[in-house]
C-alpha positions as YAML, in Angstrom:
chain: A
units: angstrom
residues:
- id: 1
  name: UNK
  ca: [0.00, 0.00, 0.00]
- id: 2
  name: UNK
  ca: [1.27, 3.48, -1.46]
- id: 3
  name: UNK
  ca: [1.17, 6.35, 1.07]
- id: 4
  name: UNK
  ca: [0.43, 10.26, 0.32]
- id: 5
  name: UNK
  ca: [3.06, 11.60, -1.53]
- id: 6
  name: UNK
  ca: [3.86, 14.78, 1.42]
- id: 7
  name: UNK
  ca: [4.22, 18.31, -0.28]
- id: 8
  name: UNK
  ca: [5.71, 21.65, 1.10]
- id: 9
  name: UNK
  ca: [5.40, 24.96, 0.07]
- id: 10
  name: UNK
  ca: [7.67, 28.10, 1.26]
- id: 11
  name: UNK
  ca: [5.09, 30.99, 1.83]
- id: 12
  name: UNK
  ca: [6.95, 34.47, 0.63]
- id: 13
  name: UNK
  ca: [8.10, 36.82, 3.37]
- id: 14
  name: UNK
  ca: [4.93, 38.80, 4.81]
- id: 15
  name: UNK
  ca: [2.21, 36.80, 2.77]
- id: 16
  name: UNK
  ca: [0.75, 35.69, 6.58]
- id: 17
  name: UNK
  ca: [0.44, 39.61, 7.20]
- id: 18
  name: UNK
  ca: [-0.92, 40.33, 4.02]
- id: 19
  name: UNK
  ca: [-3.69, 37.25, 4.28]
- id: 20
  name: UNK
  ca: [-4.81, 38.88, 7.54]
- id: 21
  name: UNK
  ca: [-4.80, 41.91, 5.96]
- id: 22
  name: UNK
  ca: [-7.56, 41.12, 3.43]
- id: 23
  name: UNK
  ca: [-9.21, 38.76, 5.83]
- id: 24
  name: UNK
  ca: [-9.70, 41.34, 8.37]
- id: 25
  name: UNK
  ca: [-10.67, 43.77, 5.33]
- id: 26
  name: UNK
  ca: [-13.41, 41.46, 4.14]
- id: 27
  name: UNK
  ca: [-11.63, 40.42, 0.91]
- id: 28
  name: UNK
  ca: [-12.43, 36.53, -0.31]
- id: 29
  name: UNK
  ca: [-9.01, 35.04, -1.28]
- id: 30
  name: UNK
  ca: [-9.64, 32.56, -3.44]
- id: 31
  name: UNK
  ca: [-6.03, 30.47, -4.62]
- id: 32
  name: UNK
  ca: [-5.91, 29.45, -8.35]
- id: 33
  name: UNK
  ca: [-2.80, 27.13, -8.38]
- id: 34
  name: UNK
  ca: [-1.04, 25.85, -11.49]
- id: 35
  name: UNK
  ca: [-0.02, 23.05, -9.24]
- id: 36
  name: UNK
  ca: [-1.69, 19.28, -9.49]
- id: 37
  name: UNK
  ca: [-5.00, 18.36, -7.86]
- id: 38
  name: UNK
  ca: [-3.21, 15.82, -5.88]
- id: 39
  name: UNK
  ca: [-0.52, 18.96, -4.70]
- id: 40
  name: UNK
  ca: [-3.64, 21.78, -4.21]
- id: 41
  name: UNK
  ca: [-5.99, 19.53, -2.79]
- id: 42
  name: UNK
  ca: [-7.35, 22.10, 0.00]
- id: 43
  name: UNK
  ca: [-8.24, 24.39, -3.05]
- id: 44
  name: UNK
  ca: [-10.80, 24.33, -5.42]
- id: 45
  name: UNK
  ca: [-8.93, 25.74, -8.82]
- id: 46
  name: UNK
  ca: [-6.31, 23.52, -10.40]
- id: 47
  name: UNK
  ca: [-4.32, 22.94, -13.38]
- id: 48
  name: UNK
  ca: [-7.25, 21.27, -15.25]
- id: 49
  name: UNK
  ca: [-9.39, 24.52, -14.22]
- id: 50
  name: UNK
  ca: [-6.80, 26.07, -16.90]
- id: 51
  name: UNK
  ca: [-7.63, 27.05, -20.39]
- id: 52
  name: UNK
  ca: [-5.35, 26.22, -23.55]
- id: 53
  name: UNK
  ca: [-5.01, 29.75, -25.41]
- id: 54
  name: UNK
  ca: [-2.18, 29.95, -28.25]
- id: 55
  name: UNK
  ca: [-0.64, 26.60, -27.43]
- id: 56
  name: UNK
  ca: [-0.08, 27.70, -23.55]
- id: 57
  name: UNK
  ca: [-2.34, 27.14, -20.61]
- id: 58
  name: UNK
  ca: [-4.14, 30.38, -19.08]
- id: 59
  name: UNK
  ca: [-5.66, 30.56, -16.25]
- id: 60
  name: UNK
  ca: [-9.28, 31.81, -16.23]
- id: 61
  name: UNK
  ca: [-11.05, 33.54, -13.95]
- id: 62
  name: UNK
  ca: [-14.44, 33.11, -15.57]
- id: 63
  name: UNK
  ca: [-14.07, 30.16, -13.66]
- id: 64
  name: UNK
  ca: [-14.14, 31.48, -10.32]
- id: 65
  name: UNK
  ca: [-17.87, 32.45, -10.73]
- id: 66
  name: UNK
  ca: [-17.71, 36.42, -9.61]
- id: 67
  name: UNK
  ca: [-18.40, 39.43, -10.92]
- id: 68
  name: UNK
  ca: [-14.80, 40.29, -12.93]
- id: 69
  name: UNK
  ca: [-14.66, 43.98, -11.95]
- id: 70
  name: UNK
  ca: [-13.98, 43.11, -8.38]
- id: 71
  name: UNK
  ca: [-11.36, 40.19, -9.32]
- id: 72
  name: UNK
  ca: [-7.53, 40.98, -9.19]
- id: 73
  name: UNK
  ca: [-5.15, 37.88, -9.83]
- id: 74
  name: UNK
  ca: [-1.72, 38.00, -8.48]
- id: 75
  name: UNK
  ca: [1.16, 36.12, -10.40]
- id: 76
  name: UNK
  ca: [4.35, 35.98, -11.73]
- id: 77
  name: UNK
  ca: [3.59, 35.40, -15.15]
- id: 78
  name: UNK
  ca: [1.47, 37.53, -16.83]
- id: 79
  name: UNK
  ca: [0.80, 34.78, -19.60]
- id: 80
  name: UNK
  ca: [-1.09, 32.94, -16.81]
- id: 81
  name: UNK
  ca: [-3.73, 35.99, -16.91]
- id: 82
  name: UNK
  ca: [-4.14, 36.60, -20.74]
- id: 83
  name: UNK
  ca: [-7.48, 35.89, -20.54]
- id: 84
  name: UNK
  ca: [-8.23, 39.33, -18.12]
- id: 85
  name: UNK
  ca: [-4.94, 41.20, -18.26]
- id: 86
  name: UNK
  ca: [-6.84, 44.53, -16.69]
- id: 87
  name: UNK
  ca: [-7.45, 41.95, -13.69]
- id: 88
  name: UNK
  ca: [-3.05, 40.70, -13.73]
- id: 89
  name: UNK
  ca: [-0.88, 42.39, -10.86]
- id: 90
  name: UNK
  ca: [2.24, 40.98, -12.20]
- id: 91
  name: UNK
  ca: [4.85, 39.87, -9.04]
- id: 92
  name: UNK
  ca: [8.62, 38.92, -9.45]
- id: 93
  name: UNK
  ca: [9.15, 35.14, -8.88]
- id: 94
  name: UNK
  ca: [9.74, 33.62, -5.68]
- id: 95
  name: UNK
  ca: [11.20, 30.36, -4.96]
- id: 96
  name: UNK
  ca: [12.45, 29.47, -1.54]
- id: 97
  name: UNK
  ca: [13.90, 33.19, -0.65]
- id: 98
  name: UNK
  ca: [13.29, 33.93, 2.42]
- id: 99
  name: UNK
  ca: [15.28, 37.68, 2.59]
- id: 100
  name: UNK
  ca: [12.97, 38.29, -0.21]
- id: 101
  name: UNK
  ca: [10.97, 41.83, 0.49]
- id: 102
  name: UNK
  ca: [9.41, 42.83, -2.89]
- id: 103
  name: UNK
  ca: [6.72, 45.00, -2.69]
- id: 104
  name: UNK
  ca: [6.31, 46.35, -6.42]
- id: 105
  name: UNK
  ca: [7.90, 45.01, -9.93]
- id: 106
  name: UNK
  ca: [8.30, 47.27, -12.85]
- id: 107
  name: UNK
  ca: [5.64, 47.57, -15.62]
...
């Protein structure tokens, strides 16, 4: 018998703070992962969710069910948003970094 595979993820400096932040603000966080089902399980948008636009994978936020005008989507690559670029905030990259303190990227 195969046990669950165990997965870890390194939250980016000050993403606790800013969770509380729009929890205590009233904002619904919803996470849209480009992980695997088996990987995101706790959430409710995965890599399937995804549409194929130009040969790439996009995610869509039609899928999320809410009115769009009050839908921002925060990644790192803006081709993830192509669907609703007016709805991208584009953030650099993070992978393990924990002295990382980005607040802004260019564009």
């Amino acid at each position: 018998m195969f046990g669950r595979q165990v997965a870890y993820v390194t939250k980016r400096p000050f993403v606790d703070e800013f969770l509380q932040y729009l929890n205590q603000n009233n904002f619904e966080v919803v996470i849209f992962t480009a992980g695997s089902e088996e990987y995101a399980s706790p959430h409710r948008l995965y890599r399937n969710s995804r549409k194929l636009v130009d040969g790439k994978y996009v995610k869509d936020l039609s899928n999320l069910g809410r009115d769009l005008k009050n839908v921002v989507i925060v990644d790192d690559k803006p081709r993830s948003y192509k669907l609703q670029p007016e709805n991208g905030i584009p953030i650099k990259r993070f992978i393990d970094d924990l002295q990382d303190r980005v607040e802004e990227t260019d564009g």
